[in-house]
N, C-alpha and C positions, 0 to 999 in steps of 0.2 A: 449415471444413476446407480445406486447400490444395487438395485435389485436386476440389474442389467450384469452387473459385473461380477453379482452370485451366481447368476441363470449360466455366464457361460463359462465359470469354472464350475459349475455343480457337475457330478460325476452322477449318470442318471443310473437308479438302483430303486428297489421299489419302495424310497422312503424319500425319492427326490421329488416328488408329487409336480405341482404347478414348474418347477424348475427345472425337470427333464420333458418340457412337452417342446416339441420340434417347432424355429422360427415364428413362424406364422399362426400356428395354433396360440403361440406365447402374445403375440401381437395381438390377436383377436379377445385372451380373454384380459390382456393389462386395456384393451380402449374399454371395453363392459365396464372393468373396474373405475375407471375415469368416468363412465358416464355416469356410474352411482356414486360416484360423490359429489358431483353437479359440481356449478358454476362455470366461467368463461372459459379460463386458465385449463381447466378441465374437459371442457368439451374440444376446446382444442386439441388437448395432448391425448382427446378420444379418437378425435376424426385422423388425426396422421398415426395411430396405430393401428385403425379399422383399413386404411391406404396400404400402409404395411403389409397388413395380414393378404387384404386383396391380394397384392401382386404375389405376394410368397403362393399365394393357394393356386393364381392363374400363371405362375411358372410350373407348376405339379407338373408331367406327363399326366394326360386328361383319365389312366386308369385307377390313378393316383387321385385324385381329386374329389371332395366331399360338397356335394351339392346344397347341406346344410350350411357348412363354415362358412363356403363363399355367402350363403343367404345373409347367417348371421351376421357379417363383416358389413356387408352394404347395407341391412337395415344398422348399425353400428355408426356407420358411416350418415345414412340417413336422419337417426336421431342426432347427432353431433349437430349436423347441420340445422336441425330444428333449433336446436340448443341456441346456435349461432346466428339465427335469422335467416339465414339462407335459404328459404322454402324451394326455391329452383334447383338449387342444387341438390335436397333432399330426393326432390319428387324426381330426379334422375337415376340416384339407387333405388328406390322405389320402384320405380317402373322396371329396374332388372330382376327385382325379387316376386314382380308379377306374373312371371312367365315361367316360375317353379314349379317344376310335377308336384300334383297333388297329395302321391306319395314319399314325396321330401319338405312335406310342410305342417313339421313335428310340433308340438306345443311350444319348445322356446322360441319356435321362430314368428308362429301364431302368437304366441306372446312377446315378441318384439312390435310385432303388424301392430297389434290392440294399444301399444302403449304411445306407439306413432299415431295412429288413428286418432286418440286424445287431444294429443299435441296440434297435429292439424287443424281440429275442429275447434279448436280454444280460442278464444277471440285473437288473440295476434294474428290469426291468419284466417280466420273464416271468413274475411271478405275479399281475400285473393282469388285472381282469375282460377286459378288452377286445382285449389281446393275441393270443390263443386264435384270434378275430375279425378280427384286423387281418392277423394273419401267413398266414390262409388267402387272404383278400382279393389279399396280394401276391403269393402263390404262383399264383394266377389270373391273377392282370393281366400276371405276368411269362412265363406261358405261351403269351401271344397279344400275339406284337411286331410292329412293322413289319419285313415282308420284301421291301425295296427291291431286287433283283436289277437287274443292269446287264446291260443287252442283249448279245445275242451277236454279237460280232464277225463280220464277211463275211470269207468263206474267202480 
C-alpha cells in the first residue's frame, strides 16, 4: 500500500505528522480511519490493524505502554467486529476495556464505549444472549470516567 511505503521511508521531522508516529500507534490510527469509512472490506482491513496495533503496544516493556492505545485498539477491534457480525468476538475486547482504571478512561475512549453501546443495542443484536450483559457492563464503565479538572487559576 502507498501509504505504507511513505510511512517507512518518511524521515520523522516535525512536519512528518501521522507518518513518523511509531508501528503501532500508526496501526491504531490507519484501523480508526478504516472504521470511518464503513463497509465490509473496511471493517476488515479495521479489525487486522486494531490486531496490529494490540500486539505492537503488548510487546512495549509494560513502562512503556499506554493504557489508553491498548483501550482504543480493542474497542477498535470491537467495533470491527460489530461491523462484521461478530458480537462474540466483540464482546471479548469489550470485556478487556472493562477492567480500565477510571482514570484512563478519557473521552475518546468513552467515546468509542458510546458508539459500541449503539451498535449493540440496535436491533441486529438486541436479542442476543449476551447483549442484556454487555449493555449493563457499558452503562458502568461509562459511569466512572476520568475527571481530569484543571487547576484553579491565581487571583
Amino acid at each position: 500500500m502507498a501509504t505504507e511505503d511513505a510511512r517507512e521511508h518518511a524521515e520523522p521531522d516535525a512536519y512528518s505528522g501521522v507518518f513518523g508516529f511509531e508501528p503501532g500507534k500508526a496501526a491504531y490510527y490507519a484501523s480508526e480511519a478504516r472504521l470511518a469509512l464503513g463497509g465490509r472490506p473496511n471493517a476488515q482491513k479495521a479489525a487486522s490493524g486494531a490486531q496490529t496495533a494490540l500486539t505492537l503496544f503488548s510487546e512495549a516493556p509494560p513502562t512503556e505502554q499506554c493504557p489508553e492505545f491498548l483501550a482504543a485498539a480493542q474497542l477498535d477491534l470491537a467495533a470491527a467486529q460489530l461491523a462484521l457480525g461478530e458480537l462474540d468476538g466483540a464482546a471479548e475486547h469489550l470485556q478487556a476495556v472493562f477492567s480500565l482504571a477510571a482514570e484512563n478512561r478519557t473521552q475518546p475512549i468513552v467515546g468509542r464505549m458510546t458508539k459500541a453501546e449503539a451498535v449493540v443495542a440496535s436491533p441486529r443484536y438486541v436479542r442476543a444472549a449476551v447483549t442484556s450483559d454487555l449493555l449493563e457492563q457499558i452503562t458502568l464503565f461509562r459511569a466512572y470516567t476520568a475527571n481530569r479538572e484543571l487547576p484553579a487559576l491565581p487571583s
